[in-house]
C-alpha positions as CSV (number, residue, x, y, z in Angstrom):
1,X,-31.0,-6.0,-0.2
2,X,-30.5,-2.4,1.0
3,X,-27.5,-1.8,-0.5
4,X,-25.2,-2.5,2.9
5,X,-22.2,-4.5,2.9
6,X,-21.1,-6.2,6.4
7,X,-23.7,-3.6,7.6
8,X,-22.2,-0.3,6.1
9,X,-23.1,1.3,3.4
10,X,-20.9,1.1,0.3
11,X,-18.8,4.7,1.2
12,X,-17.8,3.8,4.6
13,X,-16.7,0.1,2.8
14,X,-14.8,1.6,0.2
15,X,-13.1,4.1,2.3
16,X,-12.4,1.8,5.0
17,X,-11.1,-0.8,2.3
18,X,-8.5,2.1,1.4
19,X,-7.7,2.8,4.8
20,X,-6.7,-0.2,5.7
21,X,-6.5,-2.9,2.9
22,X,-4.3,-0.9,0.9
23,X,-2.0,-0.7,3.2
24,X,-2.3,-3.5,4.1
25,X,-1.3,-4.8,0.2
26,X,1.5,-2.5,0.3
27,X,3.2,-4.3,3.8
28,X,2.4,-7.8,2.0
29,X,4.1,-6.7,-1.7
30,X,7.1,-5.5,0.5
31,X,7.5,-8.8,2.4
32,X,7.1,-10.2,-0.9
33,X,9.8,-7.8,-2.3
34,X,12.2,-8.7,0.3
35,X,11.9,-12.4,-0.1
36,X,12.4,-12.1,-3.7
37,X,15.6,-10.3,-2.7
38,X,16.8,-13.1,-0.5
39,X,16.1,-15.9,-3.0
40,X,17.8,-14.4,-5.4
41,X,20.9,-13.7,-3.2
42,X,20.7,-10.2,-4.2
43,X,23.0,-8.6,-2.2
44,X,22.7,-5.5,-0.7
45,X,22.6,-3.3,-3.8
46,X,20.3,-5.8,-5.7
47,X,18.2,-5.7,-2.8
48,X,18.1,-2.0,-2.8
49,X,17.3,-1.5,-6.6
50,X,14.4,-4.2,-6.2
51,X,13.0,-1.6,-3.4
52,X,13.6,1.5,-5.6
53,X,12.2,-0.3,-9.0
54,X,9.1,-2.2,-7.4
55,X,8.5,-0.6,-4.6
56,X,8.7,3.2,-6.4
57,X,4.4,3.1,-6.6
58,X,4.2,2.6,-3.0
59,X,5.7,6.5,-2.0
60,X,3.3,7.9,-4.5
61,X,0.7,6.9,-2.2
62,X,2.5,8.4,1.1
63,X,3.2,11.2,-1.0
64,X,-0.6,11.4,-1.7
65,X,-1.8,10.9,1.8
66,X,0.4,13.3,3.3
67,X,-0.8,15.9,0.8
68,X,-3.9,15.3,1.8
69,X,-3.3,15.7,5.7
70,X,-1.3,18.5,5.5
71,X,-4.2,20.3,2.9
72,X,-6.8,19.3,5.7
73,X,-8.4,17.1,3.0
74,X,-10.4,14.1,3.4
């Protein structure tokens, strides 16, 4: 072992896990949000306050990466 995995090392698979498996997650657990909705027969206000109460997380993270485009960070 020389401390790859798939051939990176363990920074470019952790950031490319972020990149694109969070994401990723977040897509899924909104599907998941929306069929919950449906089930349930929610109606268009249930379904909205399922969105705002699970999905709230979700705009910390855009929050978070736009900060960090518009600061030029990494």
């Amino acid at each position: 072992m020389n401390g790859t995995i798939f051939g990176m090392t363990e920074e470019q698979f952790a950031e490319m896990a972020v990149t694109y498996g969070v994401p990723a997650l977040i897509f899924f657990m909104l599907f998941i949000i929306a069929n919950l909705a449906k089930e349930s027969k929610a109606g268009k206000f249930g379904t909205f306050v399922l969105f705002l109460g699970l999905a709230v997380g979700f705009i910390g993270y855009a929050a978070k990466l736009g900060i960090q485009w518009w600061l030029g960070i990494k």
